[in-house]
ChimeraX commands (.cxc) that place a marker at each C-alpha (Angstrom):
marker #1 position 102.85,121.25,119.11 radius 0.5
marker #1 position 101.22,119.51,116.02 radius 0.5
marker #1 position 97.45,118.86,116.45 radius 0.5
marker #1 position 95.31,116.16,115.26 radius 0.5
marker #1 position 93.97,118.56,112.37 radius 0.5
marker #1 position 97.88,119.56,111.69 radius 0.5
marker #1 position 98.73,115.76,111.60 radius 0.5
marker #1 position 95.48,115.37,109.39 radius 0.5
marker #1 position 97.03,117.91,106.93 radius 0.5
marker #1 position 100.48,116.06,106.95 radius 0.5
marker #1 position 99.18,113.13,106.26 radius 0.5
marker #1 position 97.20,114.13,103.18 radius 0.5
marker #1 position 100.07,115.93,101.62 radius 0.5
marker #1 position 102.59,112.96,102.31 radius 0.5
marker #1 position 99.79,110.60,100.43 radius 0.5
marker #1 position 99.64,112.90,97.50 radius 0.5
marker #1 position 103.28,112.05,96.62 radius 0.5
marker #1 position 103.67,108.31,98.38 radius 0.5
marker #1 position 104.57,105.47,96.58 radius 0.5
marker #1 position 104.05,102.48,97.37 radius 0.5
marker #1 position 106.43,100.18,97.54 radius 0.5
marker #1 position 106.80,96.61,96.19 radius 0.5
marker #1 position 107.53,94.54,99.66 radius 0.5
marker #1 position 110.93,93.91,100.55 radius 0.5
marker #1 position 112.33,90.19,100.79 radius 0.5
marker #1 position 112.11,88.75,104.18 radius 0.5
marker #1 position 115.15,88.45,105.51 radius 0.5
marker #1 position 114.64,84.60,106.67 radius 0.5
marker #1 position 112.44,82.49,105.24 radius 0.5
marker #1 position 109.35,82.21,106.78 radius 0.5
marker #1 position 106.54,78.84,106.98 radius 0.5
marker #1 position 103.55,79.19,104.98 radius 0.5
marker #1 position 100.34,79.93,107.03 radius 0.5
marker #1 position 98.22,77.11,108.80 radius 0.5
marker #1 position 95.21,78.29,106.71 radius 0.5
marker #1 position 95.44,79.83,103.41 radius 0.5
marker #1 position 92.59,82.25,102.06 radius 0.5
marker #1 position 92.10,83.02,98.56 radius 0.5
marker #1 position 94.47,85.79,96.82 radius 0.5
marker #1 position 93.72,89.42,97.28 radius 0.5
marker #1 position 92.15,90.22,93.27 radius 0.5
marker #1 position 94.19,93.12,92.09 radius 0.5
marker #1 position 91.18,95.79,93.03 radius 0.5
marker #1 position 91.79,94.72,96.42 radius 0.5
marker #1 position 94.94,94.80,96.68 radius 0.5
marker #1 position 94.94,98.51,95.40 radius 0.5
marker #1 position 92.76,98.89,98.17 radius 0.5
marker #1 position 95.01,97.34,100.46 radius 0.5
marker #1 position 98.41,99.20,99.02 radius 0.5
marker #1 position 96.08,102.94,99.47 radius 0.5
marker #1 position 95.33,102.02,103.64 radius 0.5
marker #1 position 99.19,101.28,103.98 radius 0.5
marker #1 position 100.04,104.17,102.42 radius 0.5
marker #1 position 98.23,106.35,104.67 radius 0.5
marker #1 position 99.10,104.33,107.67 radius 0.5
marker #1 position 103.06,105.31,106.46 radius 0.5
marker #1 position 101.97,108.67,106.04 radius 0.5
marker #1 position 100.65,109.11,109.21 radius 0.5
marker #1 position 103.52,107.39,111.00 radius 0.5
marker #1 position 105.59,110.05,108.70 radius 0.5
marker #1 position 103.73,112.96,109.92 radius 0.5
marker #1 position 104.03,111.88,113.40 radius 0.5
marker #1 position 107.87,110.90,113.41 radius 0.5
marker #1 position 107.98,114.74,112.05 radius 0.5
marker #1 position 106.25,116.18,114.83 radius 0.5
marker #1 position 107.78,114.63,117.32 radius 0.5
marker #1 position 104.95,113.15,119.02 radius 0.5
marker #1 position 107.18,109.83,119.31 radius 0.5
marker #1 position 110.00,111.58,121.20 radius 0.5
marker #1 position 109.21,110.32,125.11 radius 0.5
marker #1 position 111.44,109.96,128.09 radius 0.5
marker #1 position 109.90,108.11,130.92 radius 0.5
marker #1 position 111.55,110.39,133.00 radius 0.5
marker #1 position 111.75,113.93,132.21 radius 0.5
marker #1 position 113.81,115.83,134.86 radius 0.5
marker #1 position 112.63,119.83,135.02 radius 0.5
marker #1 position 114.65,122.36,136.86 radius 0.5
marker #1 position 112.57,124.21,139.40 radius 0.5
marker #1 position 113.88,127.14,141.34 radius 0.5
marker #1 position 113.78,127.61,145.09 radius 0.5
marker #1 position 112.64,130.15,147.36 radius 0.5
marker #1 position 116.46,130.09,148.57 radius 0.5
marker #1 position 119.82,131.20,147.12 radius 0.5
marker #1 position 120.47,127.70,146.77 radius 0.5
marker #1 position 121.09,125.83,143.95 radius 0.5
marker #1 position 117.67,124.92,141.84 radius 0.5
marker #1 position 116.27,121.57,143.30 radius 0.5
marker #1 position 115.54,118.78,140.35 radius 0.5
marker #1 position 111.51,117.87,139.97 radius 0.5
marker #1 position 111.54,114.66,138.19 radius 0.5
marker #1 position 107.93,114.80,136.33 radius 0.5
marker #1 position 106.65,111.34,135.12 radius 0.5
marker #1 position 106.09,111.56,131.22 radius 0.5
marker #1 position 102.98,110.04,129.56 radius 0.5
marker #1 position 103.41,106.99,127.43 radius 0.5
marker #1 position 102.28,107.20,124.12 radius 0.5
marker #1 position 98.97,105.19,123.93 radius 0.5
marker #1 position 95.42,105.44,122.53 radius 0.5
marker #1 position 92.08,103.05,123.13 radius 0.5
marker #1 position 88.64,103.44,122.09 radius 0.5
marker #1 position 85.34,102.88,123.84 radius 0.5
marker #1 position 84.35,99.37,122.58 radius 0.5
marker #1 position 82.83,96.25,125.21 radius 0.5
marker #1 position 83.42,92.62,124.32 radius 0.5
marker #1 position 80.69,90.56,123.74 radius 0.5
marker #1 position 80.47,86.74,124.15 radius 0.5
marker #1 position 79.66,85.07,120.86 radius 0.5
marker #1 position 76.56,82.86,121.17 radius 0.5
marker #1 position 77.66,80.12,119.05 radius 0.5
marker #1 position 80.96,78.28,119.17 radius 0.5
marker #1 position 81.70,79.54,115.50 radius 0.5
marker #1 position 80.18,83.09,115.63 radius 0.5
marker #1 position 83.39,84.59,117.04 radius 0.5
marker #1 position 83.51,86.90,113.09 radius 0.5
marker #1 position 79.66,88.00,114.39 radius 0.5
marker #1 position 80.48,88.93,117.70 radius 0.5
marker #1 position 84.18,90.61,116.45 radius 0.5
marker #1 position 81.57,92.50,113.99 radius 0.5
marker #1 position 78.82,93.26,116.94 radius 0.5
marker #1 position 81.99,94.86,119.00 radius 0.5
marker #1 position 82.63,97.03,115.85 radius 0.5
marker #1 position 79.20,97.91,114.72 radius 0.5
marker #1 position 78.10,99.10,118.54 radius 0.5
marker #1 position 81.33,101.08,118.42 radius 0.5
marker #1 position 80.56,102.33,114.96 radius 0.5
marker #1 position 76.58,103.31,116.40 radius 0.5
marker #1 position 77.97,104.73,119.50 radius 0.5
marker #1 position 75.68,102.11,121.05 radius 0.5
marker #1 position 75.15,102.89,124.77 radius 0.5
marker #1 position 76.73,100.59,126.97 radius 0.5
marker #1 position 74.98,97.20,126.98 radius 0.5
marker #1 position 73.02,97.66,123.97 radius 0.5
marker #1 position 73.75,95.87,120.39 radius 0.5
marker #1 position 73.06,97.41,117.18 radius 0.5
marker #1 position 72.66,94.30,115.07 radius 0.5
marker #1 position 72.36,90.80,116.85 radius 0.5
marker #1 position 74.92,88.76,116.08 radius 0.5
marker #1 position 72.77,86.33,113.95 radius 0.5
marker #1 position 71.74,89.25,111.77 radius 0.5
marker #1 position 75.96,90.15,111.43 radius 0.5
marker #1 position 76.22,86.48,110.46 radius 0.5
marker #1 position 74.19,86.81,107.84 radius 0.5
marker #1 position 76.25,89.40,106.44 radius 0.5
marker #1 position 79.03,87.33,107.34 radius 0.5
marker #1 position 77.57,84.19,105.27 radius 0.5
marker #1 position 78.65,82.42,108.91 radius 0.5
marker #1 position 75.96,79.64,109.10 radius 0.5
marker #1 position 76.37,79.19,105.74 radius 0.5
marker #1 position 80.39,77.85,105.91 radius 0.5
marker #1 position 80.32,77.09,109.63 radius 0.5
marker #1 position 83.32,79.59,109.66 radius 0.5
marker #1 position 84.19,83.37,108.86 radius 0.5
marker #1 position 87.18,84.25,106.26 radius 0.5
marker #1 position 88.60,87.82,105.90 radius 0.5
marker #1 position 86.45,88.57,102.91 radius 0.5
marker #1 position 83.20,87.61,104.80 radius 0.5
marker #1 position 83.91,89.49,107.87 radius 0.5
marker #1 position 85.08,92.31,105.43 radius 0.5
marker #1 position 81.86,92.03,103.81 radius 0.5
marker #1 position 79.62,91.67,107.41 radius 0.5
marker #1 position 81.33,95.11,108.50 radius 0.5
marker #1 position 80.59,96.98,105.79 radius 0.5
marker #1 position 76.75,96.05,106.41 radius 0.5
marker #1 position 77.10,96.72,109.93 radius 0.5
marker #1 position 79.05,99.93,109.66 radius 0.5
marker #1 position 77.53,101.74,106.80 radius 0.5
marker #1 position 76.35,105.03,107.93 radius 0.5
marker #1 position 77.45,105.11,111.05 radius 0.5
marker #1 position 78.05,108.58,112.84 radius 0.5
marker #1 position 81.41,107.23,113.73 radius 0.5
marker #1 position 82.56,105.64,110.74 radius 0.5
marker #1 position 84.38,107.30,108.71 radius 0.5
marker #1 position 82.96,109.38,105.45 radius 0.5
marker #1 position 85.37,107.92,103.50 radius 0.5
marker #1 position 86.05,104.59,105.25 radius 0.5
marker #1 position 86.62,101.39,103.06 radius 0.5
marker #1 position 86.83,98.03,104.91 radius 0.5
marker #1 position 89.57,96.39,103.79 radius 0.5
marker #1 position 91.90,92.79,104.11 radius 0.5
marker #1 position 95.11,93.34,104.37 radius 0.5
marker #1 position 98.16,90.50,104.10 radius 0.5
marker #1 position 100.46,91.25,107.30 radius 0.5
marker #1 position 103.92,91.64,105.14 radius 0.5
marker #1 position 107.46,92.02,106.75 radius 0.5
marker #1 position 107.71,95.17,103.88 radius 0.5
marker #1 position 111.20,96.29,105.10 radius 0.5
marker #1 position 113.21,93.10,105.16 radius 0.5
marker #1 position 113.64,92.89,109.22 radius 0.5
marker #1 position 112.63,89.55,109.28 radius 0.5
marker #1 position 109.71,90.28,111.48 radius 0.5
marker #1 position 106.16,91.79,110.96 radius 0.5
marker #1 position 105.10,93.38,114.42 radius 0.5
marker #1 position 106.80,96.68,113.48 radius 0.5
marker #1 position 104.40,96.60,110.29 radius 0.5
marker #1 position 101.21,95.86,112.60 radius 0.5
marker #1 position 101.85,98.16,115.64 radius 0.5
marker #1 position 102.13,100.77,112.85 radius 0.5
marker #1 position 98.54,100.01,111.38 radius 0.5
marker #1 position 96.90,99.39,114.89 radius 0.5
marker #1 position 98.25,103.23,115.90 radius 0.5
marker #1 position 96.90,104.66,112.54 radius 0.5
marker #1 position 93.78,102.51,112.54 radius 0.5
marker #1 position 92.98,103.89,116.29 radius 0.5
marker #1 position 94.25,107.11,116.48 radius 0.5
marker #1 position 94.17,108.14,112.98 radius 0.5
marker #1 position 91.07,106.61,111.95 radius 0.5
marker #1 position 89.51,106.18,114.99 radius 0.5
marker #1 position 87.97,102.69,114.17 radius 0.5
marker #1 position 88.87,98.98,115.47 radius 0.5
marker #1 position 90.27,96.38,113.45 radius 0.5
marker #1 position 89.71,92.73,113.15 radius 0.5
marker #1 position 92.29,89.92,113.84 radius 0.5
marker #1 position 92.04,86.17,112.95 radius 0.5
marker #1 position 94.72,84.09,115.10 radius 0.5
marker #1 position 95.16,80.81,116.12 radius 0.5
marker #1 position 94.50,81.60,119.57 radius 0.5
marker #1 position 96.77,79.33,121.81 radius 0.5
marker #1 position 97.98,76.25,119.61 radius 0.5
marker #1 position 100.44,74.07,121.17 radius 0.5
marker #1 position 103.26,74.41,118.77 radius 0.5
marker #1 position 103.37,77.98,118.99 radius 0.5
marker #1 position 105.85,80.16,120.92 radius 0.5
marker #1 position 102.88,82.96,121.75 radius 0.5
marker #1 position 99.04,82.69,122.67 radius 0.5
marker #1 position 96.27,85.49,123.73 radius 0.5
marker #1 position 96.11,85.69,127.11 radius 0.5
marker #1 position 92.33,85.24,126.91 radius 0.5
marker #1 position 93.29,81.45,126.16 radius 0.5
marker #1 position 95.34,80.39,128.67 radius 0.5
marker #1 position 94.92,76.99,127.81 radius 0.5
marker #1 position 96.26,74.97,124.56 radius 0.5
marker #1 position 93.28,74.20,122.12 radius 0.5
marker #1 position 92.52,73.00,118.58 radius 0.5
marker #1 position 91.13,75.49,117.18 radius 0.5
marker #1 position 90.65,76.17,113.15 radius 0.5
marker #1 position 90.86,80.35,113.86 radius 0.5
marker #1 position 90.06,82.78,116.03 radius 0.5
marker #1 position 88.75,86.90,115.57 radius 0.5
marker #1 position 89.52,89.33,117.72 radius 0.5
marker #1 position 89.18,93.43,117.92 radius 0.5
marker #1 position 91.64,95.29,118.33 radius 0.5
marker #1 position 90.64,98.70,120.21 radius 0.5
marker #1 position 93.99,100.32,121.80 radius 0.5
marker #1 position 98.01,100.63,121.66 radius 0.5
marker #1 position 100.60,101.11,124.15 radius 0.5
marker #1 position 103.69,102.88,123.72 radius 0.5
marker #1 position 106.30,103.21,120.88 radius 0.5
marker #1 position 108.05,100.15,118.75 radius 0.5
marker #1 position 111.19,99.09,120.11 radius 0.5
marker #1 position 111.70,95.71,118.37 radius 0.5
marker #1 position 110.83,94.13,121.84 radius 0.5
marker #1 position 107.80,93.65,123.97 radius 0.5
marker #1 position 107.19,97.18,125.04 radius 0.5
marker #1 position 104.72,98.04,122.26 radius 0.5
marker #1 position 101.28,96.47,123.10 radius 0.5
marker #1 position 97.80,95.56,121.66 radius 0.5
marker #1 position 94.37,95.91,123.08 radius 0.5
marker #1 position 91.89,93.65,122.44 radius 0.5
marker #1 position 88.61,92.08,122.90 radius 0.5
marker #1 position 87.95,88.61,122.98 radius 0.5
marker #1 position 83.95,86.76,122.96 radius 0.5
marker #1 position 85.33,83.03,123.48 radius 0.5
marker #1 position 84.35,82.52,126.94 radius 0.5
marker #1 position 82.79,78.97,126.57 radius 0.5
marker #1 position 84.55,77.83,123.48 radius 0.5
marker #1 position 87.90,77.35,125.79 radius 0.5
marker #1 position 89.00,81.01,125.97 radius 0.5
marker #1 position 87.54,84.25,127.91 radius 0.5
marker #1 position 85.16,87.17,127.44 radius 0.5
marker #1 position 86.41,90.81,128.05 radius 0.5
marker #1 position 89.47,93.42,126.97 radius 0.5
marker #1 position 93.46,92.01,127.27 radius 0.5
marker #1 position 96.38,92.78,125.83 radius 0.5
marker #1 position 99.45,91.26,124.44 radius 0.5
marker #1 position 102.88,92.23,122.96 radius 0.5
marker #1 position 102.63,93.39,119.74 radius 0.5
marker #1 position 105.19,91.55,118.63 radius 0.5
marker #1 position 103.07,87.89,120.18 radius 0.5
marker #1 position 100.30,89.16,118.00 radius 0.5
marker #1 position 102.19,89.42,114.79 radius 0.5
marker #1 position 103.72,86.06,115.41 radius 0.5
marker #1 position 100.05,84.36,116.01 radius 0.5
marker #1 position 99.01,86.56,112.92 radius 0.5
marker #1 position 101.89,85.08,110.91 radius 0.5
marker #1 position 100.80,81.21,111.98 radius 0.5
marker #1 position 97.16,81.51,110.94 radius 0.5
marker #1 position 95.88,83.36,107.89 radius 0.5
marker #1 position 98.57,86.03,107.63 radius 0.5
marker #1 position 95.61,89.24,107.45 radius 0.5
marker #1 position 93.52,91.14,109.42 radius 0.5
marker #1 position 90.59,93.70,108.19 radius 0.5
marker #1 position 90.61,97.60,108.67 radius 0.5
marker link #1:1,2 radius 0.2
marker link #1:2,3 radius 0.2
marker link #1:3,4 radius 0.2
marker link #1:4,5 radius 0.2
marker link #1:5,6 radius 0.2
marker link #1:6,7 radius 0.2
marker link #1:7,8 radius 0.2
marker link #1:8,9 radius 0.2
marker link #1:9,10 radius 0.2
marker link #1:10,11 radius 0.2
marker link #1:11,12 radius 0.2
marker link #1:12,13 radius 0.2
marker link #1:13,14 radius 0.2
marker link #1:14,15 radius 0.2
marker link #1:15,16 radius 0.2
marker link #1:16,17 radius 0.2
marker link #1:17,18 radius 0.2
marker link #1:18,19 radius 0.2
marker link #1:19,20 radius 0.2
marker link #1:20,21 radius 0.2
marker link #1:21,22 radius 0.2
marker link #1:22,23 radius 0.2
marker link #1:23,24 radius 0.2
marker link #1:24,25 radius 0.2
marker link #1:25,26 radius 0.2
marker link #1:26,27 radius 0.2
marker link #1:27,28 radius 0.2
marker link #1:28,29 radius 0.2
marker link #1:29,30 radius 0.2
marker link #1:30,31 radius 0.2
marker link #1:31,32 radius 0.2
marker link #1:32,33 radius 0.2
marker link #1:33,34 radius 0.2
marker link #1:34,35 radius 0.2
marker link #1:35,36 radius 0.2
marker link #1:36,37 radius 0.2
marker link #1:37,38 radius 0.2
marker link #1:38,39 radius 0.2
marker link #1:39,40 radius 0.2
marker link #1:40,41 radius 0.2
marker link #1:41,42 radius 0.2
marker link #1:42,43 radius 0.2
marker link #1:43,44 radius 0.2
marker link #1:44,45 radius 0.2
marker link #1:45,46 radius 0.2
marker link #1:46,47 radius 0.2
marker link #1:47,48 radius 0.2
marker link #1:48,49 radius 0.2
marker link #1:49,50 radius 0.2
marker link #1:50,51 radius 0.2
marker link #1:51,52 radius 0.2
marker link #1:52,53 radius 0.2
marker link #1:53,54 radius 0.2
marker link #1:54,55 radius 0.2
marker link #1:55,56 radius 0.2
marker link #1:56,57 radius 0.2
marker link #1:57,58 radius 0.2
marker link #1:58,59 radius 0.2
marker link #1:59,60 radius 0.2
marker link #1:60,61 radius 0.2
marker link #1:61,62 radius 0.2
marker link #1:62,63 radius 0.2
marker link #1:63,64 radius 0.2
marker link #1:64,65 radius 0.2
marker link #1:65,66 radius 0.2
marker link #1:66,67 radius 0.2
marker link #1:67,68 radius 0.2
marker link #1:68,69 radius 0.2
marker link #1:69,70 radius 0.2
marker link #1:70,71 radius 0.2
marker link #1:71,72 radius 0.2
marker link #1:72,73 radius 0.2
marker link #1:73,74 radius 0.2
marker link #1:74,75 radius 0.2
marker link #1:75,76 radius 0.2
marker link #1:76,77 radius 0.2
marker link #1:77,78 radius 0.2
marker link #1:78,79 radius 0.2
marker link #1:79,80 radius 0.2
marker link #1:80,81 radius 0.2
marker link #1:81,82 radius 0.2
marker link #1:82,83 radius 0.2
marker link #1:83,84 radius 0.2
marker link #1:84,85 radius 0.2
marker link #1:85,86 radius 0.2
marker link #1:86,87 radius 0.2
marker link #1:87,88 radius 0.2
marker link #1:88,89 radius 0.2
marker link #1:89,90 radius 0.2
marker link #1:90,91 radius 0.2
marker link #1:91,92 radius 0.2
marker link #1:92,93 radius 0.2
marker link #1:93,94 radius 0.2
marker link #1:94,95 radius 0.2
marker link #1:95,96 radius 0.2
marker link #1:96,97 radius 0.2
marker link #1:97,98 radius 0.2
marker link #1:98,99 radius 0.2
marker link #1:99,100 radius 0.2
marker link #1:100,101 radius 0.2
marker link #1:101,102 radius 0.2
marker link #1:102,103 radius 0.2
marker link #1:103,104 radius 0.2
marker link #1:104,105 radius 0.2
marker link #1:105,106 radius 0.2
marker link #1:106,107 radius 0.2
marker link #1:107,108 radius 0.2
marker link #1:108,109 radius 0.2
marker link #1:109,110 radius 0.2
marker link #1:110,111 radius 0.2
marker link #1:111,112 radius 0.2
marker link #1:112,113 radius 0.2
marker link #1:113,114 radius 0.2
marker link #1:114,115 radius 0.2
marker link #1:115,116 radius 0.2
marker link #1:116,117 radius 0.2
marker link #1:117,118 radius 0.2
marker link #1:118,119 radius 0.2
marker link #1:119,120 radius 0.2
marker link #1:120,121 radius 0.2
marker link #1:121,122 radius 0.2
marker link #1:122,123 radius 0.2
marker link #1:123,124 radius 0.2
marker link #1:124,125 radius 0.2
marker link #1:125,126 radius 0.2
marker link #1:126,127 radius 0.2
marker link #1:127,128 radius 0.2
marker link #1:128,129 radius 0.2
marker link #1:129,130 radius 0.2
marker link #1:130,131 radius 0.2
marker link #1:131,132 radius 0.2
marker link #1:132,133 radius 0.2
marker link #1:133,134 radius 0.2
marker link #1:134,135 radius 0.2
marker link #1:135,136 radius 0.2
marker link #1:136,137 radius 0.2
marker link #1:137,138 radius 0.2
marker link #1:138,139 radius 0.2
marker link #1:139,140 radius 0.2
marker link #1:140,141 radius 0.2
marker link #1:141,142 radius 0.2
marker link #1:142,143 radius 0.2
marker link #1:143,144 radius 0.2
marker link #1:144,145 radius 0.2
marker link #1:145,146 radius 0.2
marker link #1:146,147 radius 0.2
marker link #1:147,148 radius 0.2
marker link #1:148,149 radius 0.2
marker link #1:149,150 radius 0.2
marker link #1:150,151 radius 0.2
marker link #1:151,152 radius 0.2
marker link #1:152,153 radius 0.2
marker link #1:153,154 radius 0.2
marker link #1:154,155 radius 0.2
marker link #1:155,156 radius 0.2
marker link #1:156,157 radius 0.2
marker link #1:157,158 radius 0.2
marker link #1:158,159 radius 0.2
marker link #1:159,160 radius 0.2
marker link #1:160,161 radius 0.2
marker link #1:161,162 radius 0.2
marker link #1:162,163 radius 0.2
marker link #1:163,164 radius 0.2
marker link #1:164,165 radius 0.2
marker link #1:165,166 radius 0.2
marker link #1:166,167 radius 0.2
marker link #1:167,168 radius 0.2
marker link #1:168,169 radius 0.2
marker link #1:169,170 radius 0.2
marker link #1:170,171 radius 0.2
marker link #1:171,172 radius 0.2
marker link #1:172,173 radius 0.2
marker link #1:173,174 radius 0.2
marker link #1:174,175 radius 0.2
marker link #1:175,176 radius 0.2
marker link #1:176,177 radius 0.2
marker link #1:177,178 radius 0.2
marker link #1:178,179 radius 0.2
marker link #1:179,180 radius 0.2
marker link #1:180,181 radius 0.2
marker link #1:181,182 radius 0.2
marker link #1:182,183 radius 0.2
marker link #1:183,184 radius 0.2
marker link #1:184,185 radius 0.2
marker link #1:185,186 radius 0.2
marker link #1:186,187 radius 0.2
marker link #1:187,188 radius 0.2
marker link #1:188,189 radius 0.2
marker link #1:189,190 radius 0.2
marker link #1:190,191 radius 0.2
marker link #1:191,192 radius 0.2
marker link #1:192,193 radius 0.2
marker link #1:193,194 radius 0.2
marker link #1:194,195 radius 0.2
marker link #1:195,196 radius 0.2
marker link #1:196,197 radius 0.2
marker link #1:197,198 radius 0.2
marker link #1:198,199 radius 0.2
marker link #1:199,200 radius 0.2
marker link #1:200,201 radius 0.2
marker link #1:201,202 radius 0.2
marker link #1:202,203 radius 0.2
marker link #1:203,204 radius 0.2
marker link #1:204,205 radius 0.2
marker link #1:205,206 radius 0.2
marker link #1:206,207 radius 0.2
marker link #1:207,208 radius 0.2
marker link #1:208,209 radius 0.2
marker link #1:209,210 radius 0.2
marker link #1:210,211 radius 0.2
marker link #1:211,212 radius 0.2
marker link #1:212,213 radius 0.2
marker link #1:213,214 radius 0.2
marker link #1:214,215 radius 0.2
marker link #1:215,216 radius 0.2
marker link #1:216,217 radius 0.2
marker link #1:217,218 radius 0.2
marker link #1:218,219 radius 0.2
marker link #1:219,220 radius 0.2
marker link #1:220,221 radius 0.2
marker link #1:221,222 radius 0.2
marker link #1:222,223 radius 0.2
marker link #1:223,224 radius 0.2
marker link #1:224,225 radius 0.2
marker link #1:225,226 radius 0.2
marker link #1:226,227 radius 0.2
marker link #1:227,228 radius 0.2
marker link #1:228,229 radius 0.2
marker link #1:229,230 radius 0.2
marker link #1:230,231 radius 0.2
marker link #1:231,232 radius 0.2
marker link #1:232,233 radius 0.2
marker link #1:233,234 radius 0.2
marker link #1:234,235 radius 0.2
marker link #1:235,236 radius 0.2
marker link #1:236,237 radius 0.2
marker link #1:237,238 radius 0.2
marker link #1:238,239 radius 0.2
marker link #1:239,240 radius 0.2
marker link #1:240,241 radius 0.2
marker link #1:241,242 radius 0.2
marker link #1:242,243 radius 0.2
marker link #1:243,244 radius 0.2
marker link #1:244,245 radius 0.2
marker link #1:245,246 radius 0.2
marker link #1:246,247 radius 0.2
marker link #1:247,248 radius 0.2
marker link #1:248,249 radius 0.2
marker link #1:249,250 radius 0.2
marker link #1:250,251 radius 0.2
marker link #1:251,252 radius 0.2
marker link #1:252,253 radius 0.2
marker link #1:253,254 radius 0.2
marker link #1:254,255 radius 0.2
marker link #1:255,256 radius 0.2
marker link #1:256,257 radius 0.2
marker link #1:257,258 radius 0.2
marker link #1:258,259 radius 0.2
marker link #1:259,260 radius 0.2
marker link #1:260,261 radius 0.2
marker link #1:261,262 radius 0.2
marker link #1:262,263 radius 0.2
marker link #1:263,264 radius 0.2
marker link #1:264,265 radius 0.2
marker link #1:265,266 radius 0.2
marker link #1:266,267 radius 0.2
marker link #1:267,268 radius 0.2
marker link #1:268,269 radius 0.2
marker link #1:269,270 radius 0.2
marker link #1:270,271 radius 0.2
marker link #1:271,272 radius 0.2
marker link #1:272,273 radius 0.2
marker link #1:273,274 radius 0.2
marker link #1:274,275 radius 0.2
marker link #1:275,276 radius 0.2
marker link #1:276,277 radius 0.2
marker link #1:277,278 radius 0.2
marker link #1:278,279 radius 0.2
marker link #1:279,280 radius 0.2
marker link #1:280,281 radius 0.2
marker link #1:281,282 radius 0.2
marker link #1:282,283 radius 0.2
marker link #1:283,284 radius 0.2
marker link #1:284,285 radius 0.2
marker link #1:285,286 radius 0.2
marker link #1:286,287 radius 0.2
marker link #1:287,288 radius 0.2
marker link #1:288,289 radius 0.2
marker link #1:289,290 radius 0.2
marker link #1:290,291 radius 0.2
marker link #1:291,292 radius 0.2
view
């Protein structure tokens, strides 16, 4: 059976001779996002191309090992005390999954929800015992430049974790907080494949959340958090996601963990979870990218 450390190894030797890729043309055409950001600069996307590649190489190493092979019903042969024939044990088998320690917080403004996705991380990244905050959130917004633009875009939140991170006994040595553009990079016509991939690397791999901007539950959409049960204007939403739930399937078996801060701006405070495929869709109307 392949350990962690094994896996670690795989995945280093796959990156030494990965490519990546130029992303493959969606297979339908898709509409552009509800609020564009400015263009990745060519050092970031580098950046950006390096985390996917070892997110691929991870998912590599793991497909290798097996560690994706599960039957939600294993049946094991047992023998009896008798000369009869060997009973049938049926054993439950575990689900693949992984989650990380983090609490929500509730953001104390109505536009610090970037602050309070960046407190989850940094207490997280401090191993913060449970109640206690590293940074306040209105020192994280200054990182963030939030009261500056009354809002938080993937470069500022990118920017706000670094500050909040750096040094931290659980981040790690060679960590680089990065935005990412959510691409469907093998021509399926849909992106949760893509994202359940980088969720599993970023938590089990890396062992660090990631941060989500959505549209949290706008009326025109198919999908919403759960956290916002209720239909609401909202410019964009962050989220951290902490945790994963079993394998990709194309369906809404593979899940997302997350933690939400929104619970007096129309949504709630705490952890949920969603279909990874919802996520990529709500992903997909908003911005397009998430930071890891």
């Amino acid at each position: 059976m392949h350990t962690r450390r094994t896996i670690a190894a795989m995945v280093t030797a796959a990156l030494l001779s990965t490519i990546v890729a130029a992303p493959a043309a969606a297979a339908k055409p898709v509409k552009p996002p509800s609020q564009a950001e400015r263009p990745l600069t060519p050092q970031e996307q580098a950046a950006s191309d390096r985390k996917i590649a070892a997110s691929d190489a991870y998912a590599a190493a793991l497909a290798s090992s097996g560690a994706d092979l599960v039957s939600l019903a294993c049946v094991t042969p047992q023998a009896t005390t008798t000369d009869a024939a060997p009973e049938e044990t049926t054993l439950s088998c575990g689900v693949p999954q992984d989650f990380l320690p983090v609490e929500a917080r509730d953001q104390v403004f109505g536009h610090y929800c970037g602050p309070a996705v960046g407190q989850v991380i940094a207490n997280y990244s401090w191993a913060m015992a449970s109640g206690a905050n590293k940074y306040t959130q209105g020192k994280i917004a200054g990182w963030m430049g939030t009261d500056v633009t009354g809002q938080t875009d993937a470069h500022s939140l990118e920017d706000g974790l670094e500050a909040a991170t750096i040094k931290a006994p659980r981040r790690p040595s060679n960590w680089d907080w990065v935005v990412t553009d959510l691409r469907d990079r093998d021509g399926d016509g849909a992106t949760g494949d893509e994202l359940h991939s980088y969720v599993r690397s970023n938590v089990s791999y890396s062992n660090m959340p990631m941060a989500i901007p959505v549209k949290p539950h706008d009326r025109a959409s198919l999908y919403n958090l759960p956290s916002w049960p209720v239909p609401v204007a909202s410019p964009g939403h962050w989220i951290a996601a902490y945790g994963w739930y079993s394998t990709w399937n194309g369906g809404d078996t593979a899940r997302t963990y997350y933690t939400d801060s929104s619970r007096d701006e129309g949504g709630a405070t705490g952890k949920y979870w969603l279909p990874t495929r919802h996520l990529a869709a709500l992903i997909g109307e908003h911005t397009r990218r998430f930071v890891w």
